[in-house]
N, CA, C and O atoms as a DFTB+ gen file, in Angstrom:
460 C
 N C O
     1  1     -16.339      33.651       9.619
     2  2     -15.048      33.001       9.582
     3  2     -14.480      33.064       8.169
     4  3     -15.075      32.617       7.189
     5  1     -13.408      33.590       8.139
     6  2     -12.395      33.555       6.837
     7  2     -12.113      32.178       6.510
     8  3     -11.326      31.576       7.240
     9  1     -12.621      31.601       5.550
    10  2     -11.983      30.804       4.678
    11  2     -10.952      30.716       3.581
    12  3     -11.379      30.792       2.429
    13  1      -9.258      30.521       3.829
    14  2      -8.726      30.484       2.794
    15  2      -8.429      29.348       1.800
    16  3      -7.881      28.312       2.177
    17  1      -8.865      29.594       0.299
    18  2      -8.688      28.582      -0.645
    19  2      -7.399      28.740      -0.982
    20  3      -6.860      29.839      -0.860
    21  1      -6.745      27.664      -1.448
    22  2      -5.617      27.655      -2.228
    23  2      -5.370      26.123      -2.586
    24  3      -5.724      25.122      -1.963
    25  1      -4.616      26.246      -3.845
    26  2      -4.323      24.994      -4.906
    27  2      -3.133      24.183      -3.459
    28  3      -2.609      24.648      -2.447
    29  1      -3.151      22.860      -4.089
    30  2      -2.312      21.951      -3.385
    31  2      -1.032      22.397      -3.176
    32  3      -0.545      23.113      -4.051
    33  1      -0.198      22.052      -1.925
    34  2       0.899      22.973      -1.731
    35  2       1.769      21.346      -0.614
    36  3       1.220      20.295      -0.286
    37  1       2.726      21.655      -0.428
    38  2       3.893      20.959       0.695
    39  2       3.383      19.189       0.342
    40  3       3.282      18.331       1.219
    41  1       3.099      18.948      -1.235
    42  2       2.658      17.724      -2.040
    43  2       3.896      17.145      -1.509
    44  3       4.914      17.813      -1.694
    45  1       4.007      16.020      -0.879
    46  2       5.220      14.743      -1.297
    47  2       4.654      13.101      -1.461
    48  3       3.502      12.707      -1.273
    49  1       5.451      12.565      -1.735
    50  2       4.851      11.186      -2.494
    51  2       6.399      10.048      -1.605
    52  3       7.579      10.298      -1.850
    53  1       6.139       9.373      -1.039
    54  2       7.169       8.311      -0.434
    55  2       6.664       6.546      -0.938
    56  3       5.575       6.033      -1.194
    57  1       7.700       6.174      -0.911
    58  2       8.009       4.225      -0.882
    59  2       7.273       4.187       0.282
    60  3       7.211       5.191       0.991
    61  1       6.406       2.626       0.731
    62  2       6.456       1.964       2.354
    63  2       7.542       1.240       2.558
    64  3       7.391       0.641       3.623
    65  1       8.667       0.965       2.025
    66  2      10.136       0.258       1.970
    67  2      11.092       1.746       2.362
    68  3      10.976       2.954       2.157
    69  1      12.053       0.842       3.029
    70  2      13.349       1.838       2.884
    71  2      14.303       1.269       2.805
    72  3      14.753       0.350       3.489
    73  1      14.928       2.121       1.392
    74  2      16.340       1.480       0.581
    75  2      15.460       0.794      -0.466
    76  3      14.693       1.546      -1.067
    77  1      15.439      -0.507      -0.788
    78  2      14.768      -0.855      -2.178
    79  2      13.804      -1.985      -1.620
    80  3      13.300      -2.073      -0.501
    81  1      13.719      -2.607      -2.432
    82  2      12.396      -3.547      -2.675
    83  2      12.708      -4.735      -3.440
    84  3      12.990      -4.710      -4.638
    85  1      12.637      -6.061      -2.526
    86  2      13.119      -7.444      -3.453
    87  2      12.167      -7.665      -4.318
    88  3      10.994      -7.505      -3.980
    89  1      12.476      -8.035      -5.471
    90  2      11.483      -8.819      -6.626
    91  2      10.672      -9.970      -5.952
    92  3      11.121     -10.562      -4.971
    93  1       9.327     -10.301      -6.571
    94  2       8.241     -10.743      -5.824
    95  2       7.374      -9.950      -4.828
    96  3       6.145     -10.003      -4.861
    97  1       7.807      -9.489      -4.275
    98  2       7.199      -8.264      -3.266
    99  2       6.311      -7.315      -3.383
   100  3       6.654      -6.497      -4.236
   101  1       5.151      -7.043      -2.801
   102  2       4.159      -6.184      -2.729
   103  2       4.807      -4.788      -2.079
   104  3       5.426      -4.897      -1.021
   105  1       4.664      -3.440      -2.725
   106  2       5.133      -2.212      -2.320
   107  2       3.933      -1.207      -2.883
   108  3       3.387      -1.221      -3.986
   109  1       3.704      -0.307      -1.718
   110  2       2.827       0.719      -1.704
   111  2       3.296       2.301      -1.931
   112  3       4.360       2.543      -1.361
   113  1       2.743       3.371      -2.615
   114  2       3.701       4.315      -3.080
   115  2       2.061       5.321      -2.752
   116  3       0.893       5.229      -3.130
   117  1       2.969       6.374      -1.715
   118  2       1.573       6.809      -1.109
   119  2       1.732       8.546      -1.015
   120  3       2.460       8.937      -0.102
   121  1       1.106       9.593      -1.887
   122  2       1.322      10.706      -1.724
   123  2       0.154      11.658      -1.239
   124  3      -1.044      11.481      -1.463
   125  1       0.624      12.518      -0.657
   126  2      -0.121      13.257       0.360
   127  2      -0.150      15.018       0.028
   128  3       0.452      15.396      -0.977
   129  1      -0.856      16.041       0.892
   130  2      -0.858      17.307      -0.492
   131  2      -1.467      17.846       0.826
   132  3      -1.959      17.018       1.593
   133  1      -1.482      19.365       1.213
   134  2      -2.388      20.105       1.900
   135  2      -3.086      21.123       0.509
   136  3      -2.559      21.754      -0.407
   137  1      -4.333      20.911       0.879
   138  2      -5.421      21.833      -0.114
   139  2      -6.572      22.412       0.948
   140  3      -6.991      22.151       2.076
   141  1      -6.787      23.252      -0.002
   142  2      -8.099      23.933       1.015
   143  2      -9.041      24.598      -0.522
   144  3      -9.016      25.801      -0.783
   145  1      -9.694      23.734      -1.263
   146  2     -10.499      22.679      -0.443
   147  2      -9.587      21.235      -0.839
   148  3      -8.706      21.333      -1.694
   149  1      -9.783      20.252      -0.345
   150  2      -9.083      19.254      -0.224
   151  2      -9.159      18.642      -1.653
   152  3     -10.042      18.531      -2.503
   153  1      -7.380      18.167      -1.509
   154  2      -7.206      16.988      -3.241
   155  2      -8.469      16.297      -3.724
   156  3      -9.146      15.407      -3.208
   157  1      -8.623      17.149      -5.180
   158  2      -9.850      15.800      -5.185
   159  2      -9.548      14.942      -5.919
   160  3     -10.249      13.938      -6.042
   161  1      -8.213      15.166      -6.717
   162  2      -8.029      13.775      -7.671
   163  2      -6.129      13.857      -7.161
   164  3      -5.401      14.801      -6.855
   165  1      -5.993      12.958      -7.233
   166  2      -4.309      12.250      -6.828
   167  2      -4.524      11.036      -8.038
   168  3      -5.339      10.124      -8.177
   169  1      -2.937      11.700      -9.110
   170  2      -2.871      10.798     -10.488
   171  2      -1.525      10.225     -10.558
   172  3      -0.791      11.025     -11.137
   173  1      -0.983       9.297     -10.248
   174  2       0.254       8.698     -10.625
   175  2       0.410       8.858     -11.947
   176  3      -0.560       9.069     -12.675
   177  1       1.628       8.777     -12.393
   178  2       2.371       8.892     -13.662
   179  2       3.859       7.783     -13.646
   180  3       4.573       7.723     -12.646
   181  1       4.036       7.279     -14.430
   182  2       5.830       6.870     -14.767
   183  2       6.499       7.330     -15.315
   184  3       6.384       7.641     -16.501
   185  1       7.347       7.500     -14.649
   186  2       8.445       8.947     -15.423
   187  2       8.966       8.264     -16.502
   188  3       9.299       9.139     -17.301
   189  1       9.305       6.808     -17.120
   190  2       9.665       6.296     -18.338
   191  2       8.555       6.878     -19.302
   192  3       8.953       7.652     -20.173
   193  1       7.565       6.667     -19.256
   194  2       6.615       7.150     -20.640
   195  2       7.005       8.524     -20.909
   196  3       6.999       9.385     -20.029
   197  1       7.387       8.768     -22.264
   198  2       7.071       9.711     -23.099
   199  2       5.763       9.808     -24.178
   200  3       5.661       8.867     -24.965
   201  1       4.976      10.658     -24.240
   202  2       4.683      11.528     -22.730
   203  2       3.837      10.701     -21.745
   204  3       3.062       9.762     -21.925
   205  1       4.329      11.500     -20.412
   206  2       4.119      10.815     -18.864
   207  2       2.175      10.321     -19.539
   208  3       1.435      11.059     -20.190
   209  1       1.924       9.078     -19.124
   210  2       1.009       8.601     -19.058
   211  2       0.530       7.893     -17.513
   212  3       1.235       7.325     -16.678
   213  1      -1.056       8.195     -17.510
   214  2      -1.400       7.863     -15.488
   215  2      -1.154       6.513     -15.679
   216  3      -1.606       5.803     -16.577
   217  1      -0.252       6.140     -14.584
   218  2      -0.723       4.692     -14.374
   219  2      -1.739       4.554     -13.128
   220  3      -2.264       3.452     -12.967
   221  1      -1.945       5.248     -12.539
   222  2      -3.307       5.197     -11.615
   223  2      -3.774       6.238     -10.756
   224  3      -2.981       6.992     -10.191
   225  1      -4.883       6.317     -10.636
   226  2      -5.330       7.204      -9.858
   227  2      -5.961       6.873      -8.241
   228  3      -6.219       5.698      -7.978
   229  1      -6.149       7.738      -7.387
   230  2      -5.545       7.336      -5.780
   231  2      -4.606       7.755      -5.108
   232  3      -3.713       7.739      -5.955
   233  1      -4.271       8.026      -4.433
   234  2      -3.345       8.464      -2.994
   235  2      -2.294       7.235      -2.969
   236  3      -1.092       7.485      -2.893
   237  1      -2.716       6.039      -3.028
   238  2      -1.773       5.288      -2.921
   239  2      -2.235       4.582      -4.338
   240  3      -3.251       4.573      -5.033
   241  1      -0.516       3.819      -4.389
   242  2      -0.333       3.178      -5.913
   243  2       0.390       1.874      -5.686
   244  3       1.619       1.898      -5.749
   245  1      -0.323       0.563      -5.390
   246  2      -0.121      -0.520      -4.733
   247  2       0.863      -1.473      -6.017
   248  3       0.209      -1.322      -7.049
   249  1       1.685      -2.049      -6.233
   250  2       2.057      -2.757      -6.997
   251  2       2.847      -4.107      -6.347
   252  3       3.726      -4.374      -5.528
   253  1       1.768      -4.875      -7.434
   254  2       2.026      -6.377      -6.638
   255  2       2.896      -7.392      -7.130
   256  3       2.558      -7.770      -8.251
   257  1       4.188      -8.121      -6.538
   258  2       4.331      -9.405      -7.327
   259  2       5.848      -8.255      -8.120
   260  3       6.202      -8.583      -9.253
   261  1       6.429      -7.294      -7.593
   262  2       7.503      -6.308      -8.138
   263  2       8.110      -6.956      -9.053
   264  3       7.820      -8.152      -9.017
   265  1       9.058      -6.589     -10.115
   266  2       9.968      -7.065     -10.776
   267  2      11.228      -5.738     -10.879
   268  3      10.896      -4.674     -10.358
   269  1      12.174      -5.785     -11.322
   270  2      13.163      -4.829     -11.659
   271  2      12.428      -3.721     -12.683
   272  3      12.646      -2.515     -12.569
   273  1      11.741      -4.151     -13.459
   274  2      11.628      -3.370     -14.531
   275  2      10.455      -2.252     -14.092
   276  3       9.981      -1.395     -14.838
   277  1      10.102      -2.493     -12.650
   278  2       9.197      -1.559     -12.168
   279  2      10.012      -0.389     -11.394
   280  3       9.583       0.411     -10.562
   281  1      11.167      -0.518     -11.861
   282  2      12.361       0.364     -10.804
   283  2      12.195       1.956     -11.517
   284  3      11.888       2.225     -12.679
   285  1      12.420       2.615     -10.714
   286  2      12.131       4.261     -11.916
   287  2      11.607       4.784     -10.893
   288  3      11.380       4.429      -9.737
   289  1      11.372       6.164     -11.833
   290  2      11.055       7.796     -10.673
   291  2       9.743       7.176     -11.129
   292  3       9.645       6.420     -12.096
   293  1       8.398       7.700     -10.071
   294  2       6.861       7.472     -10.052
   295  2       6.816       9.247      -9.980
   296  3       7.592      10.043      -9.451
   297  1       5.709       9.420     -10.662
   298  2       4.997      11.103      -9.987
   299  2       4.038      11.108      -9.543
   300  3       3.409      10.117      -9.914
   301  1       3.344      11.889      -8.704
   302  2       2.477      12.044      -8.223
   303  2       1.793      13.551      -7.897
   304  3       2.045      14.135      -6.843
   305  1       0.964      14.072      -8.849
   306  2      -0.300      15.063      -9.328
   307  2      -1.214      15.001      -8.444
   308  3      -2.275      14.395      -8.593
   309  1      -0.837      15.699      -7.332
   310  2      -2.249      16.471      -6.659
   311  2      -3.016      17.345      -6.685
   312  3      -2.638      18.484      -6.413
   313  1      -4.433      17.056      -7.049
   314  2      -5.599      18.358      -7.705
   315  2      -6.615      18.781      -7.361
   316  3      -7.527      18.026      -7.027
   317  1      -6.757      20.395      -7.349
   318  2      -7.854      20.465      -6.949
   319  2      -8.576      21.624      -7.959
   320  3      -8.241      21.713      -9.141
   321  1      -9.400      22.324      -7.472
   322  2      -9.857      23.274      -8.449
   323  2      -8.877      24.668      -8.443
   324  3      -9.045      25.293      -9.490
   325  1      -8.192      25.119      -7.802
   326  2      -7.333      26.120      -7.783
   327  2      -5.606      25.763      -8.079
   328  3      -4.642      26.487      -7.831
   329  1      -5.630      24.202      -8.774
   330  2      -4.650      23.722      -9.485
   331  2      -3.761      22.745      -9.237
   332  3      -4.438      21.791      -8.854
   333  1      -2.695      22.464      -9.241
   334  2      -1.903      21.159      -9.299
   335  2      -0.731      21.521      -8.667
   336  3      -0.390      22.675      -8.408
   337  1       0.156      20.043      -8.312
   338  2       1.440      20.318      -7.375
   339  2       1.865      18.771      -7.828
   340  3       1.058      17.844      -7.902
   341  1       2.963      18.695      -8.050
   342  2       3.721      17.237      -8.247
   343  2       5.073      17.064      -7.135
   344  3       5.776      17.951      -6.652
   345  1       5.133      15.544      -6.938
   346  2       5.771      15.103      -6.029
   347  2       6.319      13.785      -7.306
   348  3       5.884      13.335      -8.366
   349  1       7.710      13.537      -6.261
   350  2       7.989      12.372      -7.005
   351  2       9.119      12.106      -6.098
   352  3       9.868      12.820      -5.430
   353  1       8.897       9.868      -6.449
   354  2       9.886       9.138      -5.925
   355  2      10.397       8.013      -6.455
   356  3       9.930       7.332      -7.369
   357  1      11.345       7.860      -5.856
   358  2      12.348       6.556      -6.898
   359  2      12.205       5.241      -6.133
   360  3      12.582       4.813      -5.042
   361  1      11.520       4.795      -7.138
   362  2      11.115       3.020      -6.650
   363  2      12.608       2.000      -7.184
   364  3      13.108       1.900      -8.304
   365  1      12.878       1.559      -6.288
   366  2      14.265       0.328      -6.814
   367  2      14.384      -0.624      -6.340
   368  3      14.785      -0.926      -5.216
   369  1      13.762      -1.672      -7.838
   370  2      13.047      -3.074      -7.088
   371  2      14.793      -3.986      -7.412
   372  3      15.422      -3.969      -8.470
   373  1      15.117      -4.576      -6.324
   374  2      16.029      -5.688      -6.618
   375  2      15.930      -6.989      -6.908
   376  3      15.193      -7.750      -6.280
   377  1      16.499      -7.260      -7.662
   378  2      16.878      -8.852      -7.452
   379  2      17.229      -9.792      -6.464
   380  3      18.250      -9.813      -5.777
   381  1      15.721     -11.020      -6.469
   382  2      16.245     -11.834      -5.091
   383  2      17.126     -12.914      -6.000
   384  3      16.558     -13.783      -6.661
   385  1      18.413     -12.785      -5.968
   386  2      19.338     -14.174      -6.624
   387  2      18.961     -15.271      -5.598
   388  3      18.767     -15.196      -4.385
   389  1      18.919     -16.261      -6.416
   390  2      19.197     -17.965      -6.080
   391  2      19.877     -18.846      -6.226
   392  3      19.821     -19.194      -7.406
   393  1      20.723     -19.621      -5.495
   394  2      21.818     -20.112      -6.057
   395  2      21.422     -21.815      -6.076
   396  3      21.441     -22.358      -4.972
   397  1      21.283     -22.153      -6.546
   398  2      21.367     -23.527      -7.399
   399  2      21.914     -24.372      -7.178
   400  3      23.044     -24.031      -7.528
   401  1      21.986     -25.375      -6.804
   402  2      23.245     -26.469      -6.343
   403  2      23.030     -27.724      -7.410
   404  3      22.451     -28.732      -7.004
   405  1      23.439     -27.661      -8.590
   406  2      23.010     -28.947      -9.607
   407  2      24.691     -29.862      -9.265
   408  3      25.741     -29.476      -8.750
   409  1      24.364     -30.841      -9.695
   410  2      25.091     -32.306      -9.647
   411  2      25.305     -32.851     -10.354
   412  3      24.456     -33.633     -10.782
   413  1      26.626     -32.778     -10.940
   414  2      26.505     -33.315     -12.543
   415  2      27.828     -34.252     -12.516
   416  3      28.902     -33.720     -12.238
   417  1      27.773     -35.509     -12.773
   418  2      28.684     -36.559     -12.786
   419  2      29.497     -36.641     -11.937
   420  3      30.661     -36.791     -12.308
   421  1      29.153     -36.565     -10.225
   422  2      30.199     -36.037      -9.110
   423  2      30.954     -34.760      -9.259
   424  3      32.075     -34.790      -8.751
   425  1      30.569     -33.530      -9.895
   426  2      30.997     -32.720      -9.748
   427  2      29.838     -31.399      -9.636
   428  3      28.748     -31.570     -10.182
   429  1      30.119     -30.075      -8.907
   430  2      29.368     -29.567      -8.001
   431  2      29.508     -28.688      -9.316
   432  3      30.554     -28.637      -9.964
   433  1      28.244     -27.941      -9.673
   434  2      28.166     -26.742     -10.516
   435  2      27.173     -25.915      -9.591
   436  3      25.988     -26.156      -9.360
   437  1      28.141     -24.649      -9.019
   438  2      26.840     -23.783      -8.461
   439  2      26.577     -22.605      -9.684
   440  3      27.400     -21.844     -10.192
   441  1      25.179     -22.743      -9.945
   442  2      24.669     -21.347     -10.986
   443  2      23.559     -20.806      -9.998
   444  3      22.806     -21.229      -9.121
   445  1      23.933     -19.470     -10.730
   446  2      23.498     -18.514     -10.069
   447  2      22.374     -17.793     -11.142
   448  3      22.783     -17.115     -12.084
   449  1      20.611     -18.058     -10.848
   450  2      19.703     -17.487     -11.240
   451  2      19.407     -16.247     -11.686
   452  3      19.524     -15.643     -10.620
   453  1      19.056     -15.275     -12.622
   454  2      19.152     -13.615     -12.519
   455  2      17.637     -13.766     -12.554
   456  3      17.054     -14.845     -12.654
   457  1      17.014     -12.466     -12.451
   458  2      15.535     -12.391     -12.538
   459  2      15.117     -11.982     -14.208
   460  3      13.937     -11.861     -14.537
């Protein structure tokens, strides 16, 4: 039987959300790769660092407790011994606003919380 090898190929990387992601919120960022022989290392990156530094390694890249400032392109490096393939996706964590109802000398002040 013919065995063909070849480096990681048809790599993509997706959100478990669709559209964005409220602040506080747990979101999973999960990329996938055909290899023969199979991915043996899957490396996240953040596309803000110069230069790109891993923020983790794994198939999936769990981040807990979101804030805005986790919003940005993610990459994702699938590897094997006949070489590499990158995927990438745009995480966009929102703001859950709160609105406030304070009471101040019979008069109504609504403020509005930012994150």
């Amino acid at each position: 039987m013919l065995d063909v090898q070849y480096a990681p190929k048809n790599t993509s990387a997706h959100v478990n959300a669709s559209g964005f992601v409220l602040e506080g919120r747990s979101v999973t960022l999960s990329c996938s790769s055909d290899a023969n022989p199979p991915v043996l290392n899957y490396i996240w990156y953040r596309d803000t660092e110069e230069p790109l530094k891993p923020v983790q390694s794994g198939q999936n890249l769990t981040i807990s407790n979101t804030d805005p400032t986790h919003s940005g392109r993610y990459v994702c490096t699938a590897q094997n011994e006949h070489g590499t393939q990158n995927a990438s996706v745009m995480l966009d964590v929102q703001c859950e606003y709160q609105e406030a109802l304070l009471i101040y000398s019979q008069s109504l002040l609504y403020q509005t919380s930012d994150c």
